[in-house]
MARMAR-574445 format. One record per atom (N, C-alpha, C): x, z, y. Coordinates in steps of 0.001 Angstrom, whole numbers, padded with zeros to 6 digits, always signed. Each point is the difference from the previous one (the first is absolute). Layout:
XZY ...
This chain:
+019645+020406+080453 -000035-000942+001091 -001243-000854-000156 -001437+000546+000216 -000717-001076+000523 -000356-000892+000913 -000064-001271+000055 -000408-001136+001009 -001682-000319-000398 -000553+000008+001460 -001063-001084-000080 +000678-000672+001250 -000749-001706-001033 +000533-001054+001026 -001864-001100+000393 +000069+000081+000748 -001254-001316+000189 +000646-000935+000997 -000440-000958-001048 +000822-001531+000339 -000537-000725+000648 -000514-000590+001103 -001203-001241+000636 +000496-000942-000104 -001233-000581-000885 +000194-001690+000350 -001463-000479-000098 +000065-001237+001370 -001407-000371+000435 -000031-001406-000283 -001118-000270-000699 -000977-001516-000184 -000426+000284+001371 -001215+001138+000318 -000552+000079+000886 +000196+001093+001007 +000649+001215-000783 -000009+000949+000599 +001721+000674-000591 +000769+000603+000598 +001079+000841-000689 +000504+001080+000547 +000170+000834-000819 +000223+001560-000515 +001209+000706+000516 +000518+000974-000186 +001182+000512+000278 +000432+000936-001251 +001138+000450-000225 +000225+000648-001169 +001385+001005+000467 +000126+001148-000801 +000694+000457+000091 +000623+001267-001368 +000867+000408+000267 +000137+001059-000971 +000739+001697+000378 -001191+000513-000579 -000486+001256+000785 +000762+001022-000983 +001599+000502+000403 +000511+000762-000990 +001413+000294+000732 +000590+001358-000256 +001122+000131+000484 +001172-000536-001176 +000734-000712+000319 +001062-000367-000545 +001420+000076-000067 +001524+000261-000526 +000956-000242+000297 +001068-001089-000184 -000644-000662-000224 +000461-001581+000519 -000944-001210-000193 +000569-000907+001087 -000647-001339+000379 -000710-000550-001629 -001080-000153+000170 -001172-000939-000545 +001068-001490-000875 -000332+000259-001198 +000783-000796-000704 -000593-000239-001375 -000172-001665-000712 -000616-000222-001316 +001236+000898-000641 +000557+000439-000262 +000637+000572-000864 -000522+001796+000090 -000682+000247+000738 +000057+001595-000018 -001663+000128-000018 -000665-001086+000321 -001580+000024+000167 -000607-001090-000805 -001063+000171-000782 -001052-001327-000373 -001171-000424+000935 -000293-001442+000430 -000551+000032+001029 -001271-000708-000627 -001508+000738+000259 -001018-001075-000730 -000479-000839+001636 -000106-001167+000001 -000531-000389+000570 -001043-001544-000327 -001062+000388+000957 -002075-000240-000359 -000256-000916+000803 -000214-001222-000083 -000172-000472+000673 -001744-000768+000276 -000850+000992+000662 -001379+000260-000014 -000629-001051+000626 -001325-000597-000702 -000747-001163+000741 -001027+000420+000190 -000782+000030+000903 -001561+000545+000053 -001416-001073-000712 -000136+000445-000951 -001003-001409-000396 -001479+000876-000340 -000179+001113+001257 -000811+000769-000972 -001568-000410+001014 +000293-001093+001125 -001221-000800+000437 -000040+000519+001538 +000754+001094-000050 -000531+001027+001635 +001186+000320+000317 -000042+000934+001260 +001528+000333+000934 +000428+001232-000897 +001093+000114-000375 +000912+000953-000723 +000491+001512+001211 -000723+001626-000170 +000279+000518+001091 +000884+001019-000454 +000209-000016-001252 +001137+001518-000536 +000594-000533-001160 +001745+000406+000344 +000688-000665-001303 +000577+001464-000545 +000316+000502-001000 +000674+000995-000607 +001266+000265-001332 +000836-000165+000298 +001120+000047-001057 +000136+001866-000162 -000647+000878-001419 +000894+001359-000404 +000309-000491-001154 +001235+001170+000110 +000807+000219-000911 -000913+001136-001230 +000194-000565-001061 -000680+000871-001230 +000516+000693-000348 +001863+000216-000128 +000508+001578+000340 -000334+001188+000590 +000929-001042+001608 -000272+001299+000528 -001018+000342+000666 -001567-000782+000645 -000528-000149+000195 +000001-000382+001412 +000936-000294+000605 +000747-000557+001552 -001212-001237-000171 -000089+000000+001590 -000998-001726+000178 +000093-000193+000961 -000068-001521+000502 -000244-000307+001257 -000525-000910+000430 -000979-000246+000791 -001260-001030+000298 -000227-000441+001240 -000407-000953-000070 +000276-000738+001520 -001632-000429+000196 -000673+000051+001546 -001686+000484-000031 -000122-001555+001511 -000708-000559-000399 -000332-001171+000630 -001427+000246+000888 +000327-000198+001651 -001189-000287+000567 -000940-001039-000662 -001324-000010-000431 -000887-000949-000764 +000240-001011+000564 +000209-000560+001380 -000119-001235+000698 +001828-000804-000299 +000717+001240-000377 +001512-000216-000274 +000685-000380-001330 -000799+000373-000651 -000103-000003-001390 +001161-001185-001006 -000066+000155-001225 +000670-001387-000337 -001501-000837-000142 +000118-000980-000052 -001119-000970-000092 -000093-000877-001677 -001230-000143+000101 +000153-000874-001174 +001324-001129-000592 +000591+000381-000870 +000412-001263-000023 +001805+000068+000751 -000119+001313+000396 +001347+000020+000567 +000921+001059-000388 +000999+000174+000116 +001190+000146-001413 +001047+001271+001034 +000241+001214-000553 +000861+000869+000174 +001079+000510-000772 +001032+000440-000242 +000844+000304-000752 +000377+001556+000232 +000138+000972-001321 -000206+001197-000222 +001601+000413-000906 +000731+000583+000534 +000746+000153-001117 +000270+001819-000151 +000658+000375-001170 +000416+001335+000034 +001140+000430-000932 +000720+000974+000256 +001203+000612-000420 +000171+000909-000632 +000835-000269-001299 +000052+001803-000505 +001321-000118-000539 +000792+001103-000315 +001527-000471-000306 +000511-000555-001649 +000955-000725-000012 +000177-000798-001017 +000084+000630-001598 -000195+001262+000600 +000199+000944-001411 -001578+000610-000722 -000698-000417+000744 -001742+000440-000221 -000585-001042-000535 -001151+000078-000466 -000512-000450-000969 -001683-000621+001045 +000371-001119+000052 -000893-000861+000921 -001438-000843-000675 +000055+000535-001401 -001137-000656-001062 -001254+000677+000740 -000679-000906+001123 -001729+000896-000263 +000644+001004+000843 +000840-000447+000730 +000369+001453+001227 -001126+000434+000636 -000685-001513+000754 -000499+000556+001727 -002064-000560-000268 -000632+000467+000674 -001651-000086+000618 +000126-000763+000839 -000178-001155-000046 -000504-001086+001233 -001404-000031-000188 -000384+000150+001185 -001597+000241+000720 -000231-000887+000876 -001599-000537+000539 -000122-000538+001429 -001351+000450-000045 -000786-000467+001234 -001213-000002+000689 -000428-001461+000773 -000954-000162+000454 -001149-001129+000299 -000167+000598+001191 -000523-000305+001098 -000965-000245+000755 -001263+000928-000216 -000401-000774-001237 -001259+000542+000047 -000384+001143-000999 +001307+000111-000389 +000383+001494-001240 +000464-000252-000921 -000131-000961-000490 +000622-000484-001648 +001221+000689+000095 +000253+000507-000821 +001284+000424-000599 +000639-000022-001570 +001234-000479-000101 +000471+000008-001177 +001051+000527-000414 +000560+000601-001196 +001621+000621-000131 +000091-000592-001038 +001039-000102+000073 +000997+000067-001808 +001364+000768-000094 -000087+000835-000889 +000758+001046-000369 +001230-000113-000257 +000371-000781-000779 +001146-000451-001009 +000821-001317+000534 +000153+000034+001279 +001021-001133+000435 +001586+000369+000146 +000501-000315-000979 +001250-000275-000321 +001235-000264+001479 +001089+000491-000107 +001113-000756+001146 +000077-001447-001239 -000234-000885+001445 +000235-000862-000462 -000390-001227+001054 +000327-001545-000188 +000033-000921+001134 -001410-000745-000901 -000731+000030+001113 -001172-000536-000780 -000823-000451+001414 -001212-001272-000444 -000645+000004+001067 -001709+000823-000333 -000862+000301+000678 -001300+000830-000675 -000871-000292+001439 -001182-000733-000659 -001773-000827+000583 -000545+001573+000238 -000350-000032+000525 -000977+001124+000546 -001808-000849-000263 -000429+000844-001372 -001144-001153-000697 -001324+000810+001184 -001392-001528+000498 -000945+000949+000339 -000917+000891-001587 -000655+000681+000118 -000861+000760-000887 -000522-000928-000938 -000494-001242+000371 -001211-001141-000550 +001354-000485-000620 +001075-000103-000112 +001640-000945-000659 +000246+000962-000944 -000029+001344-000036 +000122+000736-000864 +000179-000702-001569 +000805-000192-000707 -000519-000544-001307 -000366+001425-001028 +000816+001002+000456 +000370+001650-000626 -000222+001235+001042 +000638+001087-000351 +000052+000862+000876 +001277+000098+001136 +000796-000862-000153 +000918-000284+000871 -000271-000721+000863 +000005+000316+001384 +000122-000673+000807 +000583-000878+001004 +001008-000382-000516 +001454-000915+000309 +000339-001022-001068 +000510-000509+000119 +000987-001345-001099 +000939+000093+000511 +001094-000036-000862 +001294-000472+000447 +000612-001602+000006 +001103-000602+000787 +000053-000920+000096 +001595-000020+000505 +000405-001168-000025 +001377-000139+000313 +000480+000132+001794 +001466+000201+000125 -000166+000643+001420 +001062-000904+000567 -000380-000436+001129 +001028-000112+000673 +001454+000156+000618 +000763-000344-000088 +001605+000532+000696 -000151+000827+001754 +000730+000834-000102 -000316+000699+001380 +001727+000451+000626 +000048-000338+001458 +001141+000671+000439 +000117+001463+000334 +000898+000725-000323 -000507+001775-000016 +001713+000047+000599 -000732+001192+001346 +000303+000568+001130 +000913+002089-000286 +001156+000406-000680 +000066+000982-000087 +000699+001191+000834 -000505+000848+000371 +000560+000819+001508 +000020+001621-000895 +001123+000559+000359 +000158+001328-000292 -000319+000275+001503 -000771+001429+000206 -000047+000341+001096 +000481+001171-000003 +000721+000189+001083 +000777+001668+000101 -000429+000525+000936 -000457+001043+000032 -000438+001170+001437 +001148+000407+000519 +000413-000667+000730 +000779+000657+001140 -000514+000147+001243 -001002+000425-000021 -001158+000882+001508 +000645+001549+000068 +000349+000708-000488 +000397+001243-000217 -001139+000739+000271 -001073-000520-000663 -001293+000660-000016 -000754-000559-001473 -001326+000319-000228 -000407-000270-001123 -001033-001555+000132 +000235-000681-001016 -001368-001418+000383 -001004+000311-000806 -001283-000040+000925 -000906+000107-000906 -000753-001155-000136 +000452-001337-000289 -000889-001221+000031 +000548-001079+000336 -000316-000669-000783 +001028-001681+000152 -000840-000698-000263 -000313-000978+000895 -000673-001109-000114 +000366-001643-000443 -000132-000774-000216 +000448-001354-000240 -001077-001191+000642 -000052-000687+000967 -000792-000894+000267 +000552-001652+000025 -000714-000555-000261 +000067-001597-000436 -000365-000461+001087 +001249-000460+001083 -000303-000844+000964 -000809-001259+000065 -000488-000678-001178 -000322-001229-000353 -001870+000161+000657 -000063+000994-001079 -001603+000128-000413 -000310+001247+000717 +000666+001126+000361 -000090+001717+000269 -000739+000821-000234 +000229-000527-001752 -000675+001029-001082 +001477+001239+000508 -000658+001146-000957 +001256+000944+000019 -000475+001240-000899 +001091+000521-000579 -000085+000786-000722 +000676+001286+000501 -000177+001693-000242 +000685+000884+000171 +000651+000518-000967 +001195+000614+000046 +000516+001064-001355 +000150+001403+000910 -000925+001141-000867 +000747+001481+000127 +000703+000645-000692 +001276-000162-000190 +000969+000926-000286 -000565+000990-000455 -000037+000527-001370 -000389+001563-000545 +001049+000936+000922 -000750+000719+000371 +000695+001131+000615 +000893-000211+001799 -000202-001958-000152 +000866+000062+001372 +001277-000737-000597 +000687-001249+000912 +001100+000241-000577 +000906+000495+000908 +000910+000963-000667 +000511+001247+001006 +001494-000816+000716 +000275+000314+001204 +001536-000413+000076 +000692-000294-000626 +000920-000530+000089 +000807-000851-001094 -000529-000756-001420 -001143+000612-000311 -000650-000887-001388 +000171-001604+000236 -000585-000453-001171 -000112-001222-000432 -001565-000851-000374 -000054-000887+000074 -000520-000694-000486 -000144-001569-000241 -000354-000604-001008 -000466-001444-000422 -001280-000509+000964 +000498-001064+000327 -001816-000997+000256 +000561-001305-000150 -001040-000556-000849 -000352-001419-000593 -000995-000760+000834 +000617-000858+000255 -001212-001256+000507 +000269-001268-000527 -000792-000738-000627 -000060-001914-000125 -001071-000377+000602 +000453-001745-000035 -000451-000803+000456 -000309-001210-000906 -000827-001100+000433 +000311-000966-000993 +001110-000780-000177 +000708-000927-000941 +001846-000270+000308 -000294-001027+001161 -001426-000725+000105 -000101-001042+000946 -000053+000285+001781 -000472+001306-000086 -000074+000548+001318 +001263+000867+000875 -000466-000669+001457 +001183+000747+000627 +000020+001492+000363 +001478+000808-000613 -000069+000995-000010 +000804+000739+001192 +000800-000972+000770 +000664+000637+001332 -000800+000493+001032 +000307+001243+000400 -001061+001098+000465 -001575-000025+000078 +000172+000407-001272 -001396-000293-000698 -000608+001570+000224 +000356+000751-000126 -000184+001627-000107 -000199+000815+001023 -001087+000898+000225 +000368+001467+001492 +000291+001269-001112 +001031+000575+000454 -000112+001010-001175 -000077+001274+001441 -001112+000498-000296 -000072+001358+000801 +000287+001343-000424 +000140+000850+000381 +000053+001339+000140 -000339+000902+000375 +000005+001592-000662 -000951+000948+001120 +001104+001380-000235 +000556+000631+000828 +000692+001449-000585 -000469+000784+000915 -000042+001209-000783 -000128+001253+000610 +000938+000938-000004 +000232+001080+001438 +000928+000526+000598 -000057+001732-000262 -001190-000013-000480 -000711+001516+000204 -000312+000415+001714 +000700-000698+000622 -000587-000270+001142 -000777-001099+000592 +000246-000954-000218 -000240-001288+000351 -000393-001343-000887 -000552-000358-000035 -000280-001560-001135 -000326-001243+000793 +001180-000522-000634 +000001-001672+000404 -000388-000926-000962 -001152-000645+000739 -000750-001158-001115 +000361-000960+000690 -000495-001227-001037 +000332-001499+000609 +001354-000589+000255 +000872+001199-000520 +001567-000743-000033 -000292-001039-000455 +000987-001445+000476 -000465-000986-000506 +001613-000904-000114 -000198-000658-001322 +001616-001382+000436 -001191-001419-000512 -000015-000653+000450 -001192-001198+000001 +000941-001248-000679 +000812-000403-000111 +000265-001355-000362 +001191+000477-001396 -000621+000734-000707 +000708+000463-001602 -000419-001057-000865 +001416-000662-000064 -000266-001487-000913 +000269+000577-001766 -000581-001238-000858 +000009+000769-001338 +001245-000338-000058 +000906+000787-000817 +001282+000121-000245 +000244+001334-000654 +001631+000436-000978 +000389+001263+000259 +000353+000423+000879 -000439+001562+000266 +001186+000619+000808 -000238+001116-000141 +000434+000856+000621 -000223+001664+000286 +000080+000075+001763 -001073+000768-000214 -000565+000186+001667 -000040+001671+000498 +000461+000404+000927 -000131+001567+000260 -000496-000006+001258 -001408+000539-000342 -000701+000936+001058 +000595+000775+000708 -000020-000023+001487 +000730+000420+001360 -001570+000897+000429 +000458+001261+000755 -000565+000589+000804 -000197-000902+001551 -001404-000220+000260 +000723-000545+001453 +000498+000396+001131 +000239+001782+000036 +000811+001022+000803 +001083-000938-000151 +000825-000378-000934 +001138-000457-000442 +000789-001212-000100 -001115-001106+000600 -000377-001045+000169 +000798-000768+001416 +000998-000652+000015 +000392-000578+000993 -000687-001472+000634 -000682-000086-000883 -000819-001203+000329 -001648+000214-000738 -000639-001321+000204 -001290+000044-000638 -000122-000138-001333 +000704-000059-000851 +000123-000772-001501 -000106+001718-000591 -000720+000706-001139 +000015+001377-000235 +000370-000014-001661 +000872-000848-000326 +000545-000594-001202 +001779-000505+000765 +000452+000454-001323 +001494-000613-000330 +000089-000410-001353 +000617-001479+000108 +000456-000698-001298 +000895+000585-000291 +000634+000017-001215 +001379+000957-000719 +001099-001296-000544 +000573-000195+000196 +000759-001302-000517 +000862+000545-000918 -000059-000778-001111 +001021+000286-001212 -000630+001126-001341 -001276-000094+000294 -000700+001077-001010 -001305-001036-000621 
């Protein structure tokens, strides 16, 4: 059961997060370890590529900023990620970024774990690392099992941040097929309001037909489990059903 989760939280700019893995049951500290990063840009310029892989299995996923969209100096995102409680999270995952104007930096060996991490410019460098770590903030976190009930396959889930409308995508390896499962993670900061804070979109394919831009727009952070509706199937505009009691 792998999860990737990316978490947003904005000084200036904020993120979306999710976790990209088929699962059989709801997203829970007891069945998952959750690292979550809580990233500052201090590297002088606009921040245009963030990257969390996994050093296992080599799974990654990166989120790519118009230059003019960018995070900005000085302004703060939150990154988190998932692997299950039975794995070994020492120096799991590759966090990476990019500049504007190219700079780029990685570090290899970032641990699950709750931490905050400076994004250093080149000239701050004290070593070959290019980050510091630092203490992190408290964050409110948003958890949704999603179930395909399209009776078709999804190939793409999106998450957008009504606030700011950054957004992130997840592709499902392989699709997630009818009836599958999956986790997605989102936070916030604990100070910010999280009632329909979220667009979580959708795209499935029919082998005949593909519907993009499914959309439910006012997904507040909270638990729940949510199942994807075909909109053939659809008695109204909403292409999501809440599940009560799961």
């Amino acid at each position: 059961m792998k999860k990737f989760a990316a978490l947003i939280l904005a000084v200036a700019m904020l993120l979306s997060c999710a976790l990209a893995g088929i699962a059989e049951e709801p997203v829970d500290e007891m069945a998952v370890q959750i690292g979550v990063y809580n990233i500052t840009n201090e590297t002088g310029e606009v921040v245009t590529f963030l990257s969390i892989a996994d050093n296992i299995t080599g799974e990654s996923e990166s989120v790519t900023y118009p230059a003019e969209e960018g995070i900005e100096n000085g302004g703060s995102i939150v990154l988190s990620y998932a692997i299950p409680a039975n794995e070994d999270g020492h120096h799991r995952l590759t966090f990476s970024f990019k500049t504007a104007s190219g700079y780029e930096g990685t570090f290899t060996t970032l641990s699950i774990e709750e931490t905050g991490i400076t994004l250093l410019a080149a000239d701050a460098m004290t070593g070959a690392t290019p980050i510091a770590f630092t203490e992190t903030p408290q964050s409110q976190d948003g958890f949704y099992l999603i179930r395909n009930a399209t009776g078709a396959t999804v190939t793409e889930l999106t998450l957008i941040d009504n606030v700011t409308g950054a957004s992130i995508s997840f592709v499902p390896e392989n699709g997630l097929k009818d009836g599958d499962e999956m986790d997605i993670c989102f936070s916030i900061p604990a100070n910010e309001d999280g009632n329909h804070r979220l667009t979580l979109q959708f795209t499935i394919e029919t082998g005949e037909n593909s519907y993009t831009g499914l959309s439910f727009d006012t997904l507040s952070i909270e638990e729940a489990t949510i199942e994807l509706l075909n909109p053939d199937a659809t008695s109204g505009a909403t292409p999501i059903r809440f599940v009560v009691g799961e």
